[in-house]
C-alpha positions in Angstrom: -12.9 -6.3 0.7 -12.4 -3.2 -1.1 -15.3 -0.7 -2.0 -16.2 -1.7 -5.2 -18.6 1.5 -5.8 -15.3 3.4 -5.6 -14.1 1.2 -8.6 -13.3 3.3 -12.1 -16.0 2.2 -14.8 -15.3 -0.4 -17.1 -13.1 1.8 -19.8 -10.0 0.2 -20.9 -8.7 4.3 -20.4 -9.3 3.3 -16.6 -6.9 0.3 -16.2 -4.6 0.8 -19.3 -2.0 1.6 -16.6 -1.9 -1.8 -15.1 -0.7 -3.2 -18.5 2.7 -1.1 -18.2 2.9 -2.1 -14.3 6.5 -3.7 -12.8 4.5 -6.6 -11.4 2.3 -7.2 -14.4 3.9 -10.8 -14.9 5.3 -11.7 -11.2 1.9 -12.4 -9.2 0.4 -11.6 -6.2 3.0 -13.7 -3.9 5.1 -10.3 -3.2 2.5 -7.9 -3.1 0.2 -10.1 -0.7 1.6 -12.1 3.2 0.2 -15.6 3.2 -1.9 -16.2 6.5 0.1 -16.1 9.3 3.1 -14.1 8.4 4.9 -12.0 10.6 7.6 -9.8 11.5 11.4 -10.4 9.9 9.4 -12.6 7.3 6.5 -10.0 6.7 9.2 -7.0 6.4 11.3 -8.6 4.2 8.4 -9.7 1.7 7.4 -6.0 1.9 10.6 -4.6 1.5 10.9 -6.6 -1.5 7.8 -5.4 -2.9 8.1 -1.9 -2.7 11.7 -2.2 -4.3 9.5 -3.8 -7.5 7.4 -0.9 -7.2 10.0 1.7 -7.1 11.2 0.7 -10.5 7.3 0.9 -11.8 6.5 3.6 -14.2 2.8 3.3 -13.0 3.2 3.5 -9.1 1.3 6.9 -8.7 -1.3 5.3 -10.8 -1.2 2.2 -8.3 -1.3 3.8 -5.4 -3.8 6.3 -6.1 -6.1 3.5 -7.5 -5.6 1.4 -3.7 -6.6 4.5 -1.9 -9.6 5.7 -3.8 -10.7 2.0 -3.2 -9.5 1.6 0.1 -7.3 -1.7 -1.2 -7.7 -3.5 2.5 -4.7 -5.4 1.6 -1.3 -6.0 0.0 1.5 -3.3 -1.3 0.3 -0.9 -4.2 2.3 1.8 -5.3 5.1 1.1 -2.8 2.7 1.1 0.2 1.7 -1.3 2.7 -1.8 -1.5 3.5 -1.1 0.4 7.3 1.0 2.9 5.6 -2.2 3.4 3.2 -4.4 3.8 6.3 -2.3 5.9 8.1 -2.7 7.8 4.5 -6.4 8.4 5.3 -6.4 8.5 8.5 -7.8 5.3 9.3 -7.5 3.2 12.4 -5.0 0.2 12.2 -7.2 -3.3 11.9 -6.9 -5.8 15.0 -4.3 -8.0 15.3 -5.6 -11.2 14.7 -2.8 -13.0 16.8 
């Protein structure tokens, strides 16, 4: 779970950006693996994603948002959540093979 003391008030100013974001109407199927996935699958689904997110006019927004709230999972702003923690300098979680 992320830290949700790191979360922005509740403003509208704060989360106005996620009204103008590329995935605002496509759900959280590309942004998110289902339990389980792996490899080719996993790296296509990503791939996917962050080609949605390079076309977004928020993604600076978006990923700045996942890593002041350390977003454990899922692509924002065109990054994976290992490439977020490599980011910050955070170990990589256990596999959970």
């Amino acid at each position: 779970m992320n830290d949700v003391h790191r979360l922005p008030g509740p403003a509208h100013h704060n989360w106005d950006w996620q009204s103008r974001a590329a995935c605002r109407e496509l759900g959280s199927a590309p942004f998110f693996h289902p339990a389980g996935e792996r490899g080719e699958e996993r790296e296509s689904r990503d791939e996917a994603a962050k080609r949605i997110c390079g076309t977004c006019p928020v993604r600076t927004a978006c990923l700045e948002h996942a890593l002041q709230t350390r977003e454990p999972f899922g692509v924002w702003g065109g990054l994976t959540e290992e490439e977020r923690r490599a980011m910050l300098g955070r170990p990589a979680r256990p596999s959970l093979v």
